[in-house]
Biopython code that builds the backbone (N, CA, C, O; Angstrom):
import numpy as np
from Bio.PDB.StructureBuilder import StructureBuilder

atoms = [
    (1, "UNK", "N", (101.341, 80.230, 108.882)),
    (1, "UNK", "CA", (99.948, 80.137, 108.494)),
    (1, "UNK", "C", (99.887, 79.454, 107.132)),
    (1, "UNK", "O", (100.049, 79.996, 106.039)),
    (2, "UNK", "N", (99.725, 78.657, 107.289)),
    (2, "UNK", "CA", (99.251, 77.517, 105.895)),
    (2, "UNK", "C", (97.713, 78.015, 104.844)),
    (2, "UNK", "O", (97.622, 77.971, 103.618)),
    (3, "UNK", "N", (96.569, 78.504, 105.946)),
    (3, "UNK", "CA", (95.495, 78.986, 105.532)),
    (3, "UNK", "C", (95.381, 80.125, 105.697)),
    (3, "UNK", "O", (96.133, 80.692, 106.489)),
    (4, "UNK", "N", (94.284, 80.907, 104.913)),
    (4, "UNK", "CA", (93.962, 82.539, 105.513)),
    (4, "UNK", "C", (93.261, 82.871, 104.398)),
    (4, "UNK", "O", (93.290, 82.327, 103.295)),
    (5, "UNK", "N", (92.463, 84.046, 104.865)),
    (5, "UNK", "CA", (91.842, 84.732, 104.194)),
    (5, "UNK", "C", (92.431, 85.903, 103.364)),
    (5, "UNK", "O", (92.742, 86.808, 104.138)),
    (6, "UNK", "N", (92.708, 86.229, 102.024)),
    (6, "UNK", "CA", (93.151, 87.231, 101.287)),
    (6, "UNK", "C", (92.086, 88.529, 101.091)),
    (6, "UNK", "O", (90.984, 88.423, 100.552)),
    (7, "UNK", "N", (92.675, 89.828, 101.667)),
    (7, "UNK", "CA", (91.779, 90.528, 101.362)),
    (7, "UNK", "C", (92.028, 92.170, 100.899)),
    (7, "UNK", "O", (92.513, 92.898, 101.765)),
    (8, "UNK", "N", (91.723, 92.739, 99.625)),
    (8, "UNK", "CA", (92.118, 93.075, 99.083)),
    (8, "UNK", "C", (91.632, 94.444, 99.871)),
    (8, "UNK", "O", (90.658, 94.329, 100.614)),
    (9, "UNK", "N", (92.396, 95.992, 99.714)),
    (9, "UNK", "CA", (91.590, 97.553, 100.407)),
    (9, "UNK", "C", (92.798, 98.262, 99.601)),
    (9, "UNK", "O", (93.940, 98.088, 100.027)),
    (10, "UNK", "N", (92.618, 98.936, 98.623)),
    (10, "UNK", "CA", (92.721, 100.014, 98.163)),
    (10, "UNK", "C", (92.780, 101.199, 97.877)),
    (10, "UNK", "O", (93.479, 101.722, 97.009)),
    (11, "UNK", "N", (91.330, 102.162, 99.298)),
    (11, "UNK", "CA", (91.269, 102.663, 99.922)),
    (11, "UNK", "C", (92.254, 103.301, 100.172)),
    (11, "UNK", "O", (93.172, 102.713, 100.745)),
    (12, "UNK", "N", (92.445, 105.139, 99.729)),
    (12, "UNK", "CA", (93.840, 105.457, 99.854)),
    (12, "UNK", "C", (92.861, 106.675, 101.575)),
    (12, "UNK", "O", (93.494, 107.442, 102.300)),
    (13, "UNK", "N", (91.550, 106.434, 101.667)),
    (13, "UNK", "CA", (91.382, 107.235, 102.877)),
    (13, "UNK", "C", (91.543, 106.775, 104.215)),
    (13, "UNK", "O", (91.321, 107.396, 105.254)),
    (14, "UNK", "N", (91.934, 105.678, 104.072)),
    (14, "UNK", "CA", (92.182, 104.632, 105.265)),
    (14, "UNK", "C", (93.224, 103.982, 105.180)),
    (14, "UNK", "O", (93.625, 103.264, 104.264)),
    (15, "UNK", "N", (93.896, 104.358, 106.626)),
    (15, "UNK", "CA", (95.273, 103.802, 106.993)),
    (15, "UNK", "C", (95.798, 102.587, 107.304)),
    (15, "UNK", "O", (94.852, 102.519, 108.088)),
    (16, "UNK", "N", (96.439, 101.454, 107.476)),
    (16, "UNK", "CA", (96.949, 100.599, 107.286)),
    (16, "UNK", "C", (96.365, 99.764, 108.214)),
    (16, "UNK", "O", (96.004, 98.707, 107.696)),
    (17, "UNK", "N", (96.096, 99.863, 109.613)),
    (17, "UNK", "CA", (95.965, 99.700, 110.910)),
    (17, "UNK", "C", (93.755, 99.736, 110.361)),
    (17, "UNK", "O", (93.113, 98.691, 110.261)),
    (18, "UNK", "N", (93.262, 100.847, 110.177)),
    (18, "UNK", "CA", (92.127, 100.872, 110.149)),
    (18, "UNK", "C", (91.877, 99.508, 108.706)),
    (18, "UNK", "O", (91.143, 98.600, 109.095)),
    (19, "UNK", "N", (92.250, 99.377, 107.625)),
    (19, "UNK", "CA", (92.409, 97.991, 107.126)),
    (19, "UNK", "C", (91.935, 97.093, 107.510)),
    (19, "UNK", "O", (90.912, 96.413, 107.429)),
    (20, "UNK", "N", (93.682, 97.227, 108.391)),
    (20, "UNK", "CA", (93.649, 95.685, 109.118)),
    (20, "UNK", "C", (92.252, 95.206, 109.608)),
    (20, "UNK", "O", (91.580, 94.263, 109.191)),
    (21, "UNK", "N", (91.967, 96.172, 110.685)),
    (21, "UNK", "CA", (90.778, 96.677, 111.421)),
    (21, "UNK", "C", (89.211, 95.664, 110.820)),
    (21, "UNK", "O", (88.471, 94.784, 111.259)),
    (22, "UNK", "N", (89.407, 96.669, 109.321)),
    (22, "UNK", "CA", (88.229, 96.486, 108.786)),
    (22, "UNK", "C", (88.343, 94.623, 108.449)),
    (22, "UNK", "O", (87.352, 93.997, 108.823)),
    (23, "UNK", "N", (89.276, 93.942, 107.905)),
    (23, "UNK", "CA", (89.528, 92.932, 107.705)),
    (23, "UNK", "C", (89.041, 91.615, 108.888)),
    (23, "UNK", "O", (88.239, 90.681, 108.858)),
    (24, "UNK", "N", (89.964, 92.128, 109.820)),
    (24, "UNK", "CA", (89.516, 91.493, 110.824)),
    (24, "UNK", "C", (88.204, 91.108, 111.278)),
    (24, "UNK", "O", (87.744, 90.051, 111.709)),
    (25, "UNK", "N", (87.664, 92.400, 111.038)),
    (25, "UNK", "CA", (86.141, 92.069, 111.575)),
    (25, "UNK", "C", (85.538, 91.409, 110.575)),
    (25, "UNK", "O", (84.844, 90.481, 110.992)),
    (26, "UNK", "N", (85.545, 91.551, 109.345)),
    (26, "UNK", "CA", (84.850, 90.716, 108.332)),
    (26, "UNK", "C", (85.173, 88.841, 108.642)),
    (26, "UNK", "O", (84.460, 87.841, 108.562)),
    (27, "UNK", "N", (86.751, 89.107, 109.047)),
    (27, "UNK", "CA", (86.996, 87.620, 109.205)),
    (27, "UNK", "C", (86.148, 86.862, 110.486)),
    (27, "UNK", "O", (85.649, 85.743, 110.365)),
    (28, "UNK", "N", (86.080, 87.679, 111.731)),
    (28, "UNK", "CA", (85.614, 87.360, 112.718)),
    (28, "UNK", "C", (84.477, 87.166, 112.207)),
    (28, "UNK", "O", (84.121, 86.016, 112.465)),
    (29, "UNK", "N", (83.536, 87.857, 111.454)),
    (29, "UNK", "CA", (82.041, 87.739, 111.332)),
    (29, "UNK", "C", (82.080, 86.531, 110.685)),
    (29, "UNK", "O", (81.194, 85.764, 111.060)),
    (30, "UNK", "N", (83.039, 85.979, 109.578)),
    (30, "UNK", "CA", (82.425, 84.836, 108.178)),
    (30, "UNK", "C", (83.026, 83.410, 108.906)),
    (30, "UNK", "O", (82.172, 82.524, 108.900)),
    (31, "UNK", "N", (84.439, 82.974, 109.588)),
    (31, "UNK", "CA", (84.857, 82.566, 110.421)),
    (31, "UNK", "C", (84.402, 81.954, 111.959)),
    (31, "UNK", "O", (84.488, 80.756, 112.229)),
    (32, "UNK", "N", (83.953, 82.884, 112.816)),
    (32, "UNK", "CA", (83.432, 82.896, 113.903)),
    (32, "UNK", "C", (85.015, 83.240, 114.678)),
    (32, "UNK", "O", (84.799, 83.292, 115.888)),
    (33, "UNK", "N", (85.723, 83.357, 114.538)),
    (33, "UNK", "CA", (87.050, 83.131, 114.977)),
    (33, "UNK", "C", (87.901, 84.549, 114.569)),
    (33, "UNK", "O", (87.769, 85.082, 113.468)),
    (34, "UNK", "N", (89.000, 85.190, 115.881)),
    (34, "UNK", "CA", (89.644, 86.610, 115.399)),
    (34, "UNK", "C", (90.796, 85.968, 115.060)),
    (34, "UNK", "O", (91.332, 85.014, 115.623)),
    (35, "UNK", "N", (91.200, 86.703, 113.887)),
    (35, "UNK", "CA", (92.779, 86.198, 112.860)),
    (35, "UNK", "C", (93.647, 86.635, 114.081)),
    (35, "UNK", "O", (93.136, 87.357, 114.937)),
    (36, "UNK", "N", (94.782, 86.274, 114.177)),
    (36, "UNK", "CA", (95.744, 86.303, 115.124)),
    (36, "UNK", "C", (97.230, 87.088, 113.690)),
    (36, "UNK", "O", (98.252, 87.515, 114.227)),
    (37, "UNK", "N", (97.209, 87.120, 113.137)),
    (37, "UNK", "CA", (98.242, 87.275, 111.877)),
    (37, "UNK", "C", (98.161, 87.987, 110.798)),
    (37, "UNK", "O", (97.473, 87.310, 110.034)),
    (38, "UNK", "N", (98.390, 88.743, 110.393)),
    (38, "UNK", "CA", (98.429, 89.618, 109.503)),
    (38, "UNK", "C", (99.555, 89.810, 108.188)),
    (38, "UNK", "O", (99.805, 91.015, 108.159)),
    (39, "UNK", "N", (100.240, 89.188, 107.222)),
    (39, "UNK", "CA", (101.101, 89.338, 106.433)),
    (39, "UNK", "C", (100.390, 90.472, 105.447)),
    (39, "UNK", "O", (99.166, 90.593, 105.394)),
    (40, "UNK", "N", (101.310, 91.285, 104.674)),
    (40, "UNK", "CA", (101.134, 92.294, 103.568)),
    (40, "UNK", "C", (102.208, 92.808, 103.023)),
    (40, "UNK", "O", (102.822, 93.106, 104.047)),
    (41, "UNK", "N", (103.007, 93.189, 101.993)),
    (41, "UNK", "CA", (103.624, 93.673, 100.868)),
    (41, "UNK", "C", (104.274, 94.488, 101.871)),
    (41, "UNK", "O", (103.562, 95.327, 102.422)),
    (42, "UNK", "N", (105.729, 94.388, 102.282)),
    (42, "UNK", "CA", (106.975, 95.607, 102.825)),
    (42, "UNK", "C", (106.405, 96.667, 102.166)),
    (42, "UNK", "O", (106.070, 97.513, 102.996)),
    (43, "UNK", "N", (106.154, 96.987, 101.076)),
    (43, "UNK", "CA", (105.678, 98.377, 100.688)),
    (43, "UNK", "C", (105.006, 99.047, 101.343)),
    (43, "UNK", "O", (105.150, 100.267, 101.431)),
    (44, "UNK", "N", (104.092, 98.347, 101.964)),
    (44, "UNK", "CA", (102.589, 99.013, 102.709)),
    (44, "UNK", "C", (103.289, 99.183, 104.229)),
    (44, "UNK", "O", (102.575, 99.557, 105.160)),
    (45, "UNK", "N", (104.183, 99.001, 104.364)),
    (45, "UNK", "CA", (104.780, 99.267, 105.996)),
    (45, "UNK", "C", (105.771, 100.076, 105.762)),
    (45, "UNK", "O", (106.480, 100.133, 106.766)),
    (46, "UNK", "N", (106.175, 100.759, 104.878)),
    (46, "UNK", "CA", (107.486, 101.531, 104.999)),
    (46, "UNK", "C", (107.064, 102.857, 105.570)),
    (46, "UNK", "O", (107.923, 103.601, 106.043)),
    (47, "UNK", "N", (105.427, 103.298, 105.553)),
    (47, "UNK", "CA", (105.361, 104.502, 105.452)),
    (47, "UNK", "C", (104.034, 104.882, 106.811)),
    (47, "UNK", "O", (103.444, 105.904, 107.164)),
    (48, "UNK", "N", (104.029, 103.766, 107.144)),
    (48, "UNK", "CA", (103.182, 103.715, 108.396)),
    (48, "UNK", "C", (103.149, 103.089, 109.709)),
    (48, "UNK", "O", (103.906, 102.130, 109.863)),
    (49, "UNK", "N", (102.483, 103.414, 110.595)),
    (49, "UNK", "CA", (103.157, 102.643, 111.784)),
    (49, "UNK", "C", (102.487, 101.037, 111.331)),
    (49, "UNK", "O", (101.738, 100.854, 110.372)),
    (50, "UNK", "N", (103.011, 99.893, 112.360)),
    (50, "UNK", "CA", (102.543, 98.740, 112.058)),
    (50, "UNK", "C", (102.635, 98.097, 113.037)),
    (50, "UNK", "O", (102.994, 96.921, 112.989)),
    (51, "UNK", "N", (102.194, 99.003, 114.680)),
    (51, "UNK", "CA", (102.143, 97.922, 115.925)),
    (51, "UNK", "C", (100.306, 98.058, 116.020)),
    (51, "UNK", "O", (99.553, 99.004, 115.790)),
    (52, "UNK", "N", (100.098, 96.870, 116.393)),
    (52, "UNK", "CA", (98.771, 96.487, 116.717)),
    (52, "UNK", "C", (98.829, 95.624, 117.708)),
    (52, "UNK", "O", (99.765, 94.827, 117.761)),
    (53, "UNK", "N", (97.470, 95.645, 119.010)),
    (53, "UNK", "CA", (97.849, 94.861, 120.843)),
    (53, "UNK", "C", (96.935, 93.601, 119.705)),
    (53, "UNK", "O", (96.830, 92.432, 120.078)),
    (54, "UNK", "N", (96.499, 93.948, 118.698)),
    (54, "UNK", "CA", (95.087, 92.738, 118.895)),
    (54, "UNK", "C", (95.602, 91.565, 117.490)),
    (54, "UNK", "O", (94.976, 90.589, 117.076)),
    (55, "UNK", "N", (96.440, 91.908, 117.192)),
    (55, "UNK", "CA", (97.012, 90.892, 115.602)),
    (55, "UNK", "C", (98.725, 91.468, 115.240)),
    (55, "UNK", "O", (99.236, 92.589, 115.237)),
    (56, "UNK", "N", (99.223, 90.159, 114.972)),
    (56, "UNK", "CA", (100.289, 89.992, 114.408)),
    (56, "UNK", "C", (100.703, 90.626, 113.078)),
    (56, "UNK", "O", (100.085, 90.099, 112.153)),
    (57, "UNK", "N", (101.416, 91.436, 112.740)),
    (57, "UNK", "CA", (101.505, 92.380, 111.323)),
    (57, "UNK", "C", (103.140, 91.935, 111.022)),
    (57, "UNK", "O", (104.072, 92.296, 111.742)),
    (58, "UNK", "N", (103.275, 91.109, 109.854)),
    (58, "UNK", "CA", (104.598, 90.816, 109.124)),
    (58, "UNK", "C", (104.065, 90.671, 107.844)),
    (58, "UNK", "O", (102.990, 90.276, 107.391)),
    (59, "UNK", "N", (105.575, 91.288, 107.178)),
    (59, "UNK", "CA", (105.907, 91.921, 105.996)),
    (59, "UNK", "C", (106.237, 90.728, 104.875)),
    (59, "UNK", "O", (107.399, 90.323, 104.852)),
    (60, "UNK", "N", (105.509, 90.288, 104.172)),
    (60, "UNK", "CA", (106.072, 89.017, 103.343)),
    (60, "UNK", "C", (105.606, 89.578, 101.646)),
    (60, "UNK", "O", (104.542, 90.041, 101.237)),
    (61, "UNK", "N", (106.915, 89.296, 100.936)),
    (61, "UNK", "CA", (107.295, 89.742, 99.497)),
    (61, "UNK", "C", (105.920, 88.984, 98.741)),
    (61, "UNK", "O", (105.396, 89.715, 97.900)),
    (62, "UNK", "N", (105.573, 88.267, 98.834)),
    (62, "UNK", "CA", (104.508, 87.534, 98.528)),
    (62, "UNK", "C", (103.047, 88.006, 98.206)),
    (62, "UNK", "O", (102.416, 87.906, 97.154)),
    (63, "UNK", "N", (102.783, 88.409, 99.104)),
    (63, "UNK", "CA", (101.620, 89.688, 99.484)),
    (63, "UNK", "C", (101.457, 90.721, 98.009)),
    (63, "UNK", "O", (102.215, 91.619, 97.642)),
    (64, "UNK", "N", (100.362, 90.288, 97.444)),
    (64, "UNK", "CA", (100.202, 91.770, 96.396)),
    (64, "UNK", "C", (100.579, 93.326, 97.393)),
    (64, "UNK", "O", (100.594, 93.397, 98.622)),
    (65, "UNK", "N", (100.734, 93.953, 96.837)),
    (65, "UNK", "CA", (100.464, 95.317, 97.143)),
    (65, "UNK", "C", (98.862, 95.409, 97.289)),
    (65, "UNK", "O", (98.127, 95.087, 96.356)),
    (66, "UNK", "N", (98.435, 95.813, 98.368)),
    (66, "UNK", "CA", (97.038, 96.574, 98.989)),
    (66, "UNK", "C", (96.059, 95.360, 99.032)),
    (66, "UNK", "O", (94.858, 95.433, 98.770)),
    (67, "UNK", "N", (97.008, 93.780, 99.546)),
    (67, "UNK", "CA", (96.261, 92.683, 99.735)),
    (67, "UNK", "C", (97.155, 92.750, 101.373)),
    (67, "UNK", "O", (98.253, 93.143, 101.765)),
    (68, "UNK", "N", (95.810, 92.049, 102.031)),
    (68, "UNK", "CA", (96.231, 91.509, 102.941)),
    (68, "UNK", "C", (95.917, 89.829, 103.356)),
    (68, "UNK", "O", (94.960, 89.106, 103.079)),
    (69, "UNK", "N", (97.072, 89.597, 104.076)),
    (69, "UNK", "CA", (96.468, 88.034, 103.997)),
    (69, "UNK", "C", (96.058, 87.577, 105.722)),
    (69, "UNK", "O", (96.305, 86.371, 105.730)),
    (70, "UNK", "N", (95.806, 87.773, 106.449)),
    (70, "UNK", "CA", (95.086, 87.319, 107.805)),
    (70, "UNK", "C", (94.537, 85.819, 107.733)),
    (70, "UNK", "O", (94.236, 85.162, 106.736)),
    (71, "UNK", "N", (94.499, 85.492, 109.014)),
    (71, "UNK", "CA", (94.371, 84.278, 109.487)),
    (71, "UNK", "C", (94.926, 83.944, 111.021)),
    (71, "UNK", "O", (95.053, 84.835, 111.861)),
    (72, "UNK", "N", (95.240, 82.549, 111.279)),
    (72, "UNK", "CA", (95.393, 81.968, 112.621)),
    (72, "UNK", "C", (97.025, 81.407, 112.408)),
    (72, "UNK", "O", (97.514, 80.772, 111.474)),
    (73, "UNK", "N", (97.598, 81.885, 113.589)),
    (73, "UNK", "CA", (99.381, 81.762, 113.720)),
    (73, "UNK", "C", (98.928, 80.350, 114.096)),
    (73, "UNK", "O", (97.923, 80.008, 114.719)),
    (74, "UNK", "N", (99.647, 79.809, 113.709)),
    (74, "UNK", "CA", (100.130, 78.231, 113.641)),
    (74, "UNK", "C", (101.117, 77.981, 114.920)),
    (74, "UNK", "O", (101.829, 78.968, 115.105)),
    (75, "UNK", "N", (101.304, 77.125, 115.672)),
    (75, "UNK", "CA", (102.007, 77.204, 117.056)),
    (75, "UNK", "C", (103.384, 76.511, 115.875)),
    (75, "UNK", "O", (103.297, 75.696, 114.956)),
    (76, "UNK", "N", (104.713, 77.368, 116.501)),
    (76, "UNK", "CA", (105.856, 77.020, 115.906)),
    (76, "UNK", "C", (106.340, 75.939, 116.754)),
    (76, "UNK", "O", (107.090, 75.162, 116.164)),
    (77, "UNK", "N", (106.122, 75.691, 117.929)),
    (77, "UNK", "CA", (106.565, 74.151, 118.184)),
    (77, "UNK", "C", (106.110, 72.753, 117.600)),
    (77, "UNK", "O", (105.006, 72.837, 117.060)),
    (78, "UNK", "N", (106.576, 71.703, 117.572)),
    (78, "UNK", "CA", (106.311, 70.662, 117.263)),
    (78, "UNK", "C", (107.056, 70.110, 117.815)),
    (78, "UNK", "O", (108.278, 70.238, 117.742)),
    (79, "UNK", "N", (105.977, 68.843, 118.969)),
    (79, "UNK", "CA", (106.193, 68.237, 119.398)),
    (79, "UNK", "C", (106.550, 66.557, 118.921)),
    (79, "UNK", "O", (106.882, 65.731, 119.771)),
]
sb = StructureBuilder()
sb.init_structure("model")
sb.init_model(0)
sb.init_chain("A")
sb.init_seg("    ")
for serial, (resi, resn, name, xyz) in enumerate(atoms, 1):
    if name == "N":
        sb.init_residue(resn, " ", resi, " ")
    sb.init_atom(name, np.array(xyz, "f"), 0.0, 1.0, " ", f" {name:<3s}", serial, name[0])
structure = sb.get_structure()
């Protein structure tokens, strides 16, 4: 993912997954389009589950802590 939306939740009453959740939908609403991808801080996954059917969730050092970065997976082939 080259582009994406950064989005910050802090929120210690809401779990990692409900986040995502909330993120997503903001993106779908401003976008028109559902993020397929999810990167965030290894920290924020050590201590929670991190399977989701509806978006991609990987762990990149990059990622503030309690940022998430969402967006659209990029097709890894090239033709």
């Amino acid at each position: 993912m080259n582009t994406g939306m950064l989005w910050f939740d802090n929120d210690p009453k809401l779990n990692l997954l409900s986040k995502i959740e909330k993120a997503t939908t903001y993106y779908k609403q401003k976008y028109g389009i559902t993020p397929t991808i999810c990167y965030l801080h290894p920290s924020m996954i050590n201590t929670e589950p991190t399977q989701s059917n509806w978006i991609d969730i990987r762990p990149n050092q990059l990622v503030l802590p309690n940022h998430l970065w969402i967006g659209l997976q990029e097709n890894q082939a090239v033709a």
